[in-house]
C-alpha positions, 0 to 999 in steps of 0.5 A, a space after each residue: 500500500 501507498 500514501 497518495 501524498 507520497 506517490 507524487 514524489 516517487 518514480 512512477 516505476 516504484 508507484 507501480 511496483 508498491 500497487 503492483 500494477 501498471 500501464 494496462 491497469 489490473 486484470 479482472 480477477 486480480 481486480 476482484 480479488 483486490 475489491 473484496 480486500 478493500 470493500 467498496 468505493 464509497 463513504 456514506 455507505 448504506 448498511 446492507 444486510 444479508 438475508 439472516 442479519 435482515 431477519 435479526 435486524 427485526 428484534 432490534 427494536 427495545 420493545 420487542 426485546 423485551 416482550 422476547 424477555 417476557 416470553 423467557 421469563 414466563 417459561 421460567 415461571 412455568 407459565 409455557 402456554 402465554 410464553 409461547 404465544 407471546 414468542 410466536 407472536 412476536 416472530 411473526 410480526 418480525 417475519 412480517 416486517 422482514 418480507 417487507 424490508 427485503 422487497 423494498 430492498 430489491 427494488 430499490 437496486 434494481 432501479 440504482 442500477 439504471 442510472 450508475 455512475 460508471 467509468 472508463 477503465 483499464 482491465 484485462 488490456 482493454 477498457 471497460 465501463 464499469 461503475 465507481 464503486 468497483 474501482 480499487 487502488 492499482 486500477 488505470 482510469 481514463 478521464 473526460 470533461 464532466 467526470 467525476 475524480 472517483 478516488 485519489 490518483 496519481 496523473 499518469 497522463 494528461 492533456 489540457 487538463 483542469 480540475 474543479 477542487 471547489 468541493 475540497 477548497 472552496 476554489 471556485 476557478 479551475 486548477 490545471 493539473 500536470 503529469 510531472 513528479 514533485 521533488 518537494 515537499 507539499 501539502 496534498 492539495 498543492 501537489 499538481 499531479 494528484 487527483 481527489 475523489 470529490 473534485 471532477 474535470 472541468 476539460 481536458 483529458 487524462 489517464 490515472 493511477 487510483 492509490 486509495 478509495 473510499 473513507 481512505 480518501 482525503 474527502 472520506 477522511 473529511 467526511 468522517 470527521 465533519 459529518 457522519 451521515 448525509 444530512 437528514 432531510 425534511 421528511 426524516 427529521 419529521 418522522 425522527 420527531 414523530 417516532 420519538 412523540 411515540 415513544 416518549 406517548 408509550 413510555 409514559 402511558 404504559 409506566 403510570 398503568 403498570 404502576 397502577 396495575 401494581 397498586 390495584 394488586 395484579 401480580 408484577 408478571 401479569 401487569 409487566 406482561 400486559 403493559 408490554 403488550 400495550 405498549 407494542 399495541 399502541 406503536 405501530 410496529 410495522 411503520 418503518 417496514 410499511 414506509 420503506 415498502 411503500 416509498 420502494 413501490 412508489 419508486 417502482 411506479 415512478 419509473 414506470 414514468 421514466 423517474 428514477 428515484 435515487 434517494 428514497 426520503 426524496 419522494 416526500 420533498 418531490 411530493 411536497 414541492 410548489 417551486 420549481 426552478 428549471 433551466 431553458 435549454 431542454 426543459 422548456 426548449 426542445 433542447 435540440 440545438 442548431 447553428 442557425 448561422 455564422 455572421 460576419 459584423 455586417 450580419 451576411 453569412 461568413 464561411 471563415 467565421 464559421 471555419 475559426 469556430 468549427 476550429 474552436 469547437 472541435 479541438 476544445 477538450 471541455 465537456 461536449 455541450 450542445 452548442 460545440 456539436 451544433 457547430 461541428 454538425 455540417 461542418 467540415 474540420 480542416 485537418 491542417 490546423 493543429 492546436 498549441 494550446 487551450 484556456 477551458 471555459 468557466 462561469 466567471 470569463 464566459 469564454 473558451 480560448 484556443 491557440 493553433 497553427 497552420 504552416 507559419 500561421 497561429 492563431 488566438 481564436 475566443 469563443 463565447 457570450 458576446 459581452 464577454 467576447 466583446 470586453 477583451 476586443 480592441 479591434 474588428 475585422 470587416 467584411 471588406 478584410 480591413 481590420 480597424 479599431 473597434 470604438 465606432 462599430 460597437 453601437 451596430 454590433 449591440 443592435 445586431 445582438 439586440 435584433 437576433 436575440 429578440 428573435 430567440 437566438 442564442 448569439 455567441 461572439 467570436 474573437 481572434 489575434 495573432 500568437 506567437 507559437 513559442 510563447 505558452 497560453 494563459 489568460 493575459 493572453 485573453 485581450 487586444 483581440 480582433 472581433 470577428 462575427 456572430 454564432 447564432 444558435 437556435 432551440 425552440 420551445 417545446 411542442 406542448 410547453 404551454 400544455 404543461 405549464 399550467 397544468 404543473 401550476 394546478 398542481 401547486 407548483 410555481 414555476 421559475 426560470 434559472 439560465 445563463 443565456 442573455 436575458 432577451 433570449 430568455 424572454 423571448 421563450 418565456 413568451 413562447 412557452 405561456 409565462 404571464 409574470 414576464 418580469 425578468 432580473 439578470 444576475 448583475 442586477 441581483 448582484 448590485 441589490 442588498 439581501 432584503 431587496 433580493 429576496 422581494 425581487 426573486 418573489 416577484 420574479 419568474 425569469 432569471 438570465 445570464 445567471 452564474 453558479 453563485 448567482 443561481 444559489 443565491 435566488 435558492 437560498 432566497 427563495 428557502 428562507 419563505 416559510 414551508 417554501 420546499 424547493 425544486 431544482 432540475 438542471 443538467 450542466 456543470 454550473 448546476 452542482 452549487 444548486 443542487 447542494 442547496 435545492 430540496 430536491 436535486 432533479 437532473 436527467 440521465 445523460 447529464 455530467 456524472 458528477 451532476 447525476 451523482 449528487 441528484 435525489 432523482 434523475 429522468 430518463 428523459 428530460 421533459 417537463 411532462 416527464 416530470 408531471 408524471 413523477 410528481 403524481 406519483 411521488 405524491 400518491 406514495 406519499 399519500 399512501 404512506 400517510 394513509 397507514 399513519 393516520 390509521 394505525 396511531 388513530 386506531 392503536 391510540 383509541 384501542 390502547 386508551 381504553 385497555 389502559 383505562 378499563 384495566 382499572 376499574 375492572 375486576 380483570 384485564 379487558 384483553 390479555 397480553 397475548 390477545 392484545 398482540 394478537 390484535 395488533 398483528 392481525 390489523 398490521 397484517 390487513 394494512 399491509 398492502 396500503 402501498 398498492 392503494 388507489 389514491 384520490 385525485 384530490 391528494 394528488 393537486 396540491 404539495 403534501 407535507 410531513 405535518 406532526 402537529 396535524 397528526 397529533 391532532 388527527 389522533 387525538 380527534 380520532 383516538 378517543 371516537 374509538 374509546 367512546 364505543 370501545 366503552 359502550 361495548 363494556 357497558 352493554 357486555 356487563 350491564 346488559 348481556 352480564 357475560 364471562 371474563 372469557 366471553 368479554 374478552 372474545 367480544 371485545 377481540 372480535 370487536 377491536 379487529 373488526 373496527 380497525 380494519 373496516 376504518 382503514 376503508 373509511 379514513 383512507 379517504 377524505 370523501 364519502 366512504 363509498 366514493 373512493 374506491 380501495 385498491 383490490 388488494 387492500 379491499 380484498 386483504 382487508 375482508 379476508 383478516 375480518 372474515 378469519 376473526 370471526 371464525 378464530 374463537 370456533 377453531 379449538 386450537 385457537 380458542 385454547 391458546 388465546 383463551 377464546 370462547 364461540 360466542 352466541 349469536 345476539 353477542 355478535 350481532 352485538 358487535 356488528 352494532 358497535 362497529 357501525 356506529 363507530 364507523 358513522 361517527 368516524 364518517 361524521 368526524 372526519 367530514 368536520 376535521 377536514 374541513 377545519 383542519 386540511 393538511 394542505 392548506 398550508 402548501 398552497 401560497 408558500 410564496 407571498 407573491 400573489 401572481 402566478 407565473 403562468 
């Protein structure tokens, strides 16, 4: 093994016999043999599990660690009947949650693996695709415009070669990388020739040598020690809080009735037993399997619509954002780029203009854009020039500048936004050949732009000098040019744009426009593509205003143009100051990465950079704003259905516990037993099972939802006690008219608790009239089966013996017909009331103050 600061000093002889590679990189089995040493080629890591750990991990909750306790200590107490069921029970349960866990889990890799951030490597003499968490130290990597570095590296080759370090250094100009070893000592980062996962390659190209990967890596051991795990998003830190309302409503409530059973002379077992049972009665044990299970199947439907959801907390922002911020270029354009014409200064059709900027485009080694290939598309490359030199494009200068040569030729030729060409010209080249200075053309030059930009042509400038072929590129060089014409490029807006933007606005979503093209250009497609809020800023004029201005401004504003990175970060942090403001973002270039830290939710699409597509929550198969549509309705359905099982097992669990726990006290024995209680829990857990495969109203689907803890609070508390209401008439009318048994009493009351727990599902499941809302089959189908088996559950002796039930007459169960009518009418009466002072999405639909609509 080798230290990656001490491979930039050595041979590169010696760094290869140390990794025992060498050129032609590893051979396949070496390379497996290798990835099995070192482990895979991450930081943050998901924990995965093998089939048995999956299973174990399922009694890692405290609770079911003590209820297994319990279950050891009644066989200890000879008590093997109750020990049993309680044992069986709860290896149910877990059974239950592991099925659901290891299906979510294959879906989840199944759709990873359709956008997997692959790269270039040297195996077995050949190169090969293959994806960065397989790379291993001794692996030889080819490197492009737009990868990311995947490891640290030694350079082995290099051409043209600059790096984005910003990640690491917050540098935001490209550094240039060489392949030469370094004599002196440096720190790790000032070394030239070496590469650090994090980074990626701004232009140029480059052969690696990989020395170390993963938490190894500088960046890991950064990670490491700034932070342990991604940060949380909004949907885990809500239900982080919300599981710990549970824990801390469980704790306390079993605590305060186990020291009452205490006091009230039950013995210590029998009231440990119960208040155990109670507390697994009241957590819905099975919500972190039905969550992951439902946001996998959501994820699974959700490709189905070309989205791919990488991260699965994603979904919940996805579901719950109202602002989006889109880029022009493929999003609300076609995205198909043509070079409409090359101009000379008098606006006439230029074939040298267009040969300097065939020649700019094809020798450049920056990532292929789509305005370099609409150049070379149709265009001939003259073979005979040869290229000295390249300065790469950045944000900041807005310019790619190149040095060739033809025989005793070279020239300096700059491509890029016209103001930026136009800043470092001090002379123009005429159509007549006579090249003079520059100061009394510049008017008709600006009203040339003007005039073609206001037609919706994307226009760069084209620059020239002469160079001197000895003397090295760099950017001084970039002045006392020669302005020589116009590239007009052209993109049209997309066939059905102005289908699709209102119908993103019915959803709730605000739609705002980020791009870095001349701000005439982006009000031109603005117009084409339906927006009614045609106010535009520029990023110079976000510059030149205070943060309080700024942040009324971007409210005001759907068009923003000739926007830098920092300039597109700033309106995100703006606009996520609003309160319940949840941001989208979906953009596809290099000058996107700065968003996409910042946005909510980082939507990009599968051919875009891999550095980009790495750090995106969801990626599109294809890049269309219908694409996205779709992904939003589904995203919200998941969301939707994840919900549903929320507010219908704390509602139900918070009732049925409320009343044990309160009849526990003033009966002469337990209403349930522990076993029963559990029984219960299982049964309703096992009938809601199949929540994620549910229809979803059309309602749920129009506006942004949002993890609300304080309207869950409130949901079970309105619908908690409806339970205990007629949990408490079933008592009164069992003891007081019909005067049954302990057993009879308890068998009631089971049938009773399960009956009404899943007959709600069908009611709360929905916030219209029960019978207008269809249930999915399986949910309906599920649902009647577990009803229809607890009915018969008292008359199968097995049964009957291990849960101490007894058959039950007639008028007891028409009895408990009765009771769960009555509370599903009430439930239906309630519900039309809460929602209507309480709607979960009210608070979604004007999150930005401004009252215009961007469409």
């Amino acid at each position: 093994m080798i230290h990656v600061k001490e491979s930039a000093t050595l041979p590169l002889e010696e760094v290869f016999k140390k990794l025992h590679t060498n050129m032609e990189g590893l051979s396949e089995q070496e390379a497996k043999r290798r990835l099995k040493i070192y482990g895979k080629n991450t930081i943050h890591t998901k924990k995965s599990y093998s089939t048995l750990s999956l299973f174990l991990k399922q009694f890692s909750s405290p609770i079911v660690l003590i209820l297994l306790f319990s279950s050891i200590f009644s066989f200890i107490l000879a008590d093997k009947m109750n020990g049993s069921i309680i044992f069986i029970i709860v290896l149910f349960s877990a059974f239950l949650g592991f099925i659901q866990e290891k299906s979510a889990a294959t879906i989840i890799t199944e759709l990873l693996h359709v956008v997997r951030t692959t790269i270039i490597v040297k195996r077995d003499q050949a190169q090969k695709n293959i994806p960065i968490d397989s790379l291993i130290p001794g692996d030889v990597i080819c490197l492009q415009s737009g990868d990311m570095i995947p490891a640290d590296c030694l350079l082995l080759e290099e051409k043209d070669l600059f790096i984005d370090e910003s990640a690491l250094t917050g540098e935001s100009l490209p550094i240039e990388k060489k392949a030469e070893v370094i004599h002196e000592s440096l720190t790790e980062l000032k070394y030239p020739n070496l590469l650090f996962m994090g980074t990626h390659v701004i232009s140029g190209v480059a052969t690696a040598l990989i020395i170390t990967t993963g938490k190894t890596t500088l960046f890991g051991q950064i990670s490491e020690k700034i932070e342990q795990k991604p940060p949380q998003s909004d949907y885990e830190k809500n239900f982080y809080h919300f599981g710990y309302f549970l824990i801390k409503t469980t704790f306390l409530f079993t605590f305060v009735i186990f020291l009452l059973n205490l006091y009230l002379k039950h013995s210590l077992l029998e009231a440990l037993l119960f208040c155990l049972a109670l507390a697994i009665g009241f957590t819905p044990q099975l919500l972190p399997a039905i969550i992951t299970i439902n946001l996998a199947k959501g994820s699974k439907f959700m490709a189905k619509k070309k989205v791919i959801v990488k991260k699965l907390s994603a979904i919940e922002n996805f579901g719950s954002m109202n602002v989006l911020c889109c880029d022009k270029t493929g999003t609300l354009t076609e995205g198909i780029v043509t070079l409409y014409a090359a101009l000379n200064v008098d606006g006439k059709e230029d074939k040298k203009v267009r040969l300097y900027a065939t020649l700019n485009s094809s020798l450049q080694t920056g990532y292929p854009n789509p305005l370099d290939k609409a150049v070379l598309c149709n265009s001939t490359i003259d073979t005979s020039w040869k290229k000295l030199d390249e300065i790469p494009y950045d944000f900041v200068r807005k310019r790619l500048t190149i040095a060739v040569t033809k025989e005793s030729e070279t020239k300096l030729i700059s491509k890029g936004s016209f103001l930026s060409i136009l800043s470092i010209c001090s002379k123009i080249h005429l159509p007549s050949q006579e090249v003079v200075d520059i100061d009394n053309f510049t008017p008709s030059l600006q009203s040339l732009f003007t005039t073609h930009s206001q037609k919706g042509y994307r226009i760069l400038g084209l620059a020239y000098k002469d160079f001197d072929p000895k003397k090295a590129l760099t950017k001084e060089d970039e002045k006392e040019c020669i302005f020589f014409g116009f590239l007009l490029f052209y993109d049209p807006p997309k066939a059905n744009i102005q289908e699709i933007l209102p119908k993103l606005i019915q959803l709730g979503i605000h739609i705002k426009m980020i791009t870095g093209d001349n701000h005439l250009v982006a009000m031109y497609i603005a117009e084409k593509s339906g927006f009614k809020n045609l106010q535009i800023i520029t990023g110079d004029a976000l510059d030149a205003i205070n943060d309080a201005e700024a942040e009324k401004a971007v409210l005001e504003t759907d068009i923003f143009a000739e926007m830098n990175p920092i300039q597109k970060e700033r309106v995100l942090l703006l606009l996520k100051k609003q309160k319940d403001c949840i941001i989208g973002y979906l953009g596809d270039g290099l000058n996107d990465s700065i968003a996409f830290h910042v946005a909510d939710v980082g939507v990009s699409v599968n051919s875009a950079p891999p550095f980009i597509k790495e750090r995106a929550d969801i990626v599109l198969l294809d890049k269309n704003l219908s694409v996205l549509l779709d992904g939003v309705k589904e995203g919200r359905k998941t969301f939707a259905n994840t919900m549903k099982y929320i507010l219908m097992a704390t509602s139900s669990n918070f009732g049925n516990m409320l009343t044990i726990s309160l009849s526990s006290l003033f009966l002469g024995f337990f209403p349930a037993l522990p076993k029963q209680i559990l029984l219960t829990n299982l049964l309703v857990d096992i009938a809601e099972t199949t929540i994620p495969t549910d229809n979803v109203d059309i309602e749920m689907e129009d506006l942004p939802w949002k993890w609300n803890n304080k309207w869950l609070q409130k949901f079970m508390l309105a619908f908690g006690p409806i339970s205990s209401v007629f949990d408490f008439l079933t008592f009164f009318g069992l003891l007081t008219f019909f005067r049954v048994s302990e057993l009879q009493f308890q068998t009631t009351w089971f049938i009773e608790s399960v009956l009404s727990a899943v007959a709600v599902t069908f009611f709360l499941r929905t916030r219209r009239l029960f019978y207008k809302s269809k249930p999915s089959s399986f949910l309906l189908y599920n649902g009647l089966t577990i009803m229809i088996i607890t009915f018969f559950l008292p008359w199968i002796p097995i049964f009957s013996t291990l849960f101490s039930f007894v058959p039950l007459p007639f008028h007891l169960l028409l009895f408990a017909v009765i009771i769960v009518i009555g509370y599903l009418s009430t439930t239906e009466v309630v519900k039309y009331f809460f929602y209507k002072k309480y709607n979960p999405t009210k608070s979604t639909q004007n999150r930005i103050p401004n009252k215009k609509r961007s469409i």
